[in-house]
C-alpha positions as CSV (number, residue, x, y, z in Angstrom):
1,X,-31.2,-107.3,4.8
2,X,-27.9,-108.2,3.3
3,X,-28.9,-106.4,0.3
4,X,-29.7,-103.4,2.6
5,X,-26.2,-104.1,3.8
6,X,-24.5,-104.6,0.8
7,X,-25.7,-101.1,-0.6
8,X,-24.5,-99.7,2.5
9,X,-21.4,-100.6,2.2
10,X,-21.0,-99.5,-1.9
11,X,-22.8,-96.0,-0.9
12,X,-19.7,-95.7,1.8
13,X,-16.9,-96.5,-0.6
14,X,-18.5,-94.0,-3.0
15,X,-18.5,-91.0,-0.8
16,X,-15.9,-89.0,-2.6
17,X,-18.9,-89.3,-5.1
18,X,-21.5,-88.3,-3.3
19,X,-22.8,-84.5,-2.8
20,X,-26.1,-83.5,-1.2
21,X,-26.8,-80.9,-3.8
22,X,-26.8,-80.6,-7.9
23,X,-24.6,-77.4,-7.2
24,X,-20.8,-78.1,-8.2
25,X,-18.9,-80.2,-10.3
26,X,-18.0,-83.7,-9.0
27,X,-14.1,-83.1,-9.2
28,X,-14.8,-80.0,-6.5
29,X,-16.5,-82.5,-4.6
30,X,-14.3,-84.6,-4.4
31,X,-11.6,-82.0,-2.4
32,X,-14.5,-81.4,-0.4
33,X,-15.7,-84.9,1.0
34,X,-15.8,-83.4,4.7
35,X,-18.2,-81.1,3.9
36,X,-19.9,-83.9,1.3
37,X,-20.2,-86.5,5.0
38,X,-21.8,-84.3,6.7
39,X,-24.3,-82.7,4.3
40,X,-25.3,-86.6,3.7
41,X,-25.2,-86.8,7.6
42,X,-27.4,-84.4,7.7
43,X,-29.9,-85.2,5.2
44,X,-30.0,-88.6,6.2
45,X,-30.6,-87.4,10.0
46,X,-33.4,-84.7,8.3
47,X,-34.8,-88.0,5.9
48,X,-35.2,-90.2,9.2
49,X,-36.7,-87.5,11.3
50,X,-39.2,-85.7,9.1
51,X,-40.3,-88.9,7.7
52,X,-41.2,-90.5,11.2
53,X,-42.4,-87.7,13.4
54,X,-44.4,-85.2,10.6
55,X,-45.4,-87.5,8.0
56,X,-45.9,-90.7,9.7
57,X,-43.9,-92.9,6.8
58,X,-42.4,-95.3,8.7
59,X,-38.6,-95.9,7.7
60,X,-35.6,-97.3,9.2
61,X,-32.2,-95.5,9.5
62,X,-30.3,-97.9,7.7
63,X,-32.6,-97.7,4.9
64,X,-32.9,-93.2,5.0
65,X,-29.2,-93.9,4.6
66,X,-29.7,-95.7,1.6
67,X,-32.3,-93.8,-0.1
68,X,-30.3,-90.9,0.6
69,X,-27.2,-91.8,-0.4
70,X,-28.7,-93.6,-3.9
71,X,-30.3,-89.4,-4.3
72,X,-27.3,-87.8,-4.1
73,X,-25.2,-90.1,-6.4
74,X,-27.7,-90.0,-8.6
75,X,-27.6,-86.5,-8.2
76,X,-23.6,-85.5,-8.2
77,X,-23.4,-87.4,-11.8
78,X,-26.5,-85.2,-13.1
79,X,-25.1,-82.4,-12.0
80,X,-21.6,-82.4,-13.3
81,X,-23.3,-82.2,-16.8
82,X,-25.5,-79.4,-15.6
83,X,-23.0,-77.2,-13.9
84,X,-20.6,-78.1,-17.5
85,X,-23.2,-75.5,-19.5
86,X,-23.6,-72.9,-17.1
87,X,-20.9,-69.9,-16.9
88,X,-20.1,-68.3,-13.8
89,X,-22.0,-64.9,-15.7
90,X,-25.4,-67.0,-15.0
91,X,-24.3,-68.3,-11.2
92,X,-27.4,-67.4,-9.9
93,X,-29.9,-69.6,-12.7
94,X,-27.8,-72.2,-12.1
95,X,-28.4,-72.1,-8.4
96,X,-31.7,-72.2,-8.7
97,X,-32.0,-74.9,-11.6
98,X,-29.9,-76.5,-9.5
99,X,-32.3,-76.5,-6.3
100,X,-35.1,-77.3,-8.5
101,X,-33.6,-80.3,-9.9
102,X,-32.2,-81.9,-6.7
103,X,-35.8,-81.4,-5.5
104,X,-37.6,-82.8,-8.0
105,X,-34.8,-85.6,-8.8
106,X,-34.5,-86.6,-5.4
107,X,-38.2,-87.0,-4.5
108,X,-38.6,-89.2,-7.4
109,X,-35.7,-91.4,-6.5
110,X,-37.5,-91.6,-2.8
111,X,-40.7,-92.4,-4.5
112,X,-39.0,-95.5,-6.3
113,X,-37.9,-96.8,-2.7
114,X,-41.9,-96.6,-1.5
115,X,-44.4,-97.5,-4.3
116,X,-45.7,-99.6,-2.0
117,X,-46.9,-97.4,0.5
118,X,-50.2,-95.3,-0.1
119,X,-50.4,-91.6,-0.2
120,X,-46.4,-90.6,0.3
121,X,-45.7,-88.7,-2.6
122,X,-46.5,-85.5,-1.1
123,X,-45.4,-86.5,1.9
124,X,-42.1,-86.9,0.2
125,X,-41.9,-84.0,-1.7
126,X,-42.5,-82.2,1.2
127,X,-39.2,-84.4,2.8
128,X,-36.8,-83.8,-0.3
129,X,-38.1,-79.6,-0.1
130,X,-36.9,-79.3,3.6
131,X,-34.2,-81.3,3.3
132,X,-32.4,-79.8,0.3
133,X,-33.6,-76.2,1.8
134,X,-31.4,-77.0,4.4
135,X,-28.1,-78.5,2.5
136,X,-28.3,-75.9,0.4
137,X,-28.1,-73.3,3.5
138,X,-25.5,-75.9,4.7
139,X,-23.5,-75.3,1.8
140,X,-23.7,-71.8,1.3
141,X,-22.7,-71.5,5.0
142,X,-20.1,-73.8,4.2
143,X,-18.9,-71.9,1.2
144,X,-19.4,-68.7,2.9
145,X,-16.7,-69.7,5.6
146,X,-14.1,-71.5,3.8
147,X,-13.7,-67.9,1.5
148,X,-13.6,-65.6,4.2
């Protein structure tokens, strides 16, 4: 538990950091950390729910926090190398590499937090499709707004 804790607590002092999504570079994330909380607000809330109520893993919140949060640093530091070889004449490859990758990245990061457990990995594939379908629609929306 105080390893839980302790986790916790670095994963908070690392928002700035942390992005849901493979998409932009971490210094845009950075001036963005409001829309950052609550894409990992919302993928943590999507984590907990979808893995209790449709595919029967159990899972704490505290610990969906966690595995979350772990994802998406993992994730923001991959990504500011990915987004440094794409121009903005190939946006739309790189939004979809991007997807891919945050997909299959983050699932295998969730898989590290339950080798234990028996038949979850396409359980949690299924978990890291919906939830980065839906911080990706979050961010577009986001996106979308703060332009116009």
């Amino acid at each position: 538990m105080k390893r839980l804790l302790l986790g916790l607590a670095l994963s908070l002092l690392l928002i700035p950091f942390i992005s849901a999504d493979l998409i932009v570079p971490v210094g845009w994330r950075i001036l963005n950390t409001t829309i950052i909380v609550g894409i990992i607000i919302i993928e943590t809330i999507l984590f907990w729910l979808l893995s209790i109520k449709f595919f029967k893993i159990k899972v704490g919140f505290w610990k969906s926090l966690l595995v979350v949060a772990i994802a998406n640093i993992v994730i923001s530091f991959i990504g500011y190398f990915v987004s440094m070889s794409f121009s903005i004449n190939k946006l739309i490859y790189f939004i979809l590499i991007a997807f891919i990758l945050s997909v299959v990245i983050e699932w295998g990061i969730y898989l590290l937090f339950f080798l234990n457990r028996k038949n979850v990995k396409k359980k949690l594939f299924y978990v890291s499709l919906i939830v980065n379908i839906v911080s990706y629609i979050l961010f577009y929306v986001c996106n979308v707004y703060i332009l116009f």
